[in-house]
C-alpha positions in Angstrom: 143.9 79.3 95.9 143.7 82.9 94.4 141.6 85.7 96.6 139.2 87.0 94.8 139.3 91.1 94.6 136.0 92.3 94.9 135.1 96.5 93.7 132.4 98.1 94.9 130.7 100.6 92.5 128.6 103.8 94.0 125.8 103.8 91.0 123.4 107.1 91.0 119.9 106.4 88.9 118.2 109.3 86.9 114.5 108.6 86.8 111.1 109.8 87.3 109.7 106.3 88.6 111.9 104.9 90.7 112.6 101.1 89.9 112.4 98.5 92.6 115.7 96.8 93.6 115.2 93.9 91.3 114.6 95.6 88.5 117.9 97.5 88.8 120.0 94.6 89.1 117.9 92.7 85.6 119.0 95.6 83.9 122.5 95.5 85.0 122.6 92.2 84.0 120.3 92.4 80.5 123.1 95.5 79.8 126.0 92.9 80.4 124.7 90.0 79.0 124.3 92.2 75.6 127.7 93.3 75.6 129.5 90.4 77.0 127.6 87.0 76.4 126.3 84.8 79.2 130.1 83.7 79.7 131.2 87.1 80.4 128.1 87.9 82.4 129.2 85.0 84.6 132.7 85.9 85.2 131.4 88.7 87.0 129.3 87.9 90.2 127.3 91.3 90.2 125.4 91.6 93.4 123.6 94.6 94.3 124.4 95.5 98.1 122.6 98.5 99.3 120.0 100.5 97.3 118.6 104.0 98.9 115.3 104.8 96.8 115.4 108.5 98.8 119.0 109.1 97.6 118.6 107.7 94.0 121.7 105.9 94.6 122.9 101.3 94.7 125.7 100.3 95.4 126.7 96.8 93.4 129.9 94.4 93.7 131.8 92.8 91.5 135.1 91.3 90.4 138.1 93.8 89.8 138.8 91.6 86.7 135.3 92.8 85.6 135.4 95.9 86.5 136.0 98.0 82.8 133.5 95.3 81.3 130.5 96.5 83.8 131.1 99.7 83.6 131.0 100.0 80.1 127.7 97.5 80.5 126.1 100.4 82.6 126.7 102.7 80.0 124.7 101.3 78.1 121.7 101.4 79.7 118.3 103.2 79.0 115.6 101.7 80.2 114.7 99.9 83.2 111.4 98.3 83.5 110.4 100.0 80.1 110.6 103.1 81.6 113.5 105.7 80.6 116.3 105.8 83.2 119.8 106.5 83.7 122.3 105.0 85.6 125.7 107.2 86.5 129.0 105.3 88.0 130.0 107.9 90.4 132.6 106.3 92.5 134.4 102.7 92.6 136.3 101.4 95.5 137.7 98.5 97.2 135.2 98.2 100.1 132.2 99.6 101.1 133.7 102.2 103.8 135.8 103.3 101.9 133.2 104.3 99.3 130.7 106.1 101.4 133.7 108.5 103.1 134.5 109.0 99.0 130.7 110.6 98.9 130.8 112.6 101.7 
């Protein structure tokens, strides 16, 4: 049985109202469902791991084999809960360590 590499992605949000964590992670998914289908969507076991409201910043996981497709999915996005926001992909890495000595 194949491992499964996961990527960690370090996303920074530009917005004056702050969306709550769920809202974040149904926009992801809204933006990746649009550009991929619901099979795509699948393929890519997006979870949202951390999320610091002070820092404007979530951190979300998902397959390397994904990785180009959400990115590009992220892009895309404009709204979250119909207000207008911004969502930057400032660093990607293979664990969660590793990514927060990237920031520092």
């Amino acid at each position: 049985m194949k491992r499964i590499k996961r990527r960690y992605l370090l996303l920074q949000l530009d917005s004056g109202n702050l969306p709550f964590g769920k809202e974040l992670i149904g926009a992801v998914w809204a933006a990746v469902t649009r550009l991929c289908g619901e099979h795509g969507a699948s393929q890519t076991n997006l979870a949202l791991i951390d999320y610091d409201l002070e820092e404007k910043t979530a951190v979300l996981r998902t397959n390397l084999a994904t990785l180009n497709m959400v990115r590009a999915a992220i892009a895309t996005i404009t709204h979250i809960a119909g207000k207008e926001a911004a969502v930057h992909v400032t660093a990607v890495s293979g664990t969660i360590r590793a990514l927060h000595q990237k920031t520092r």
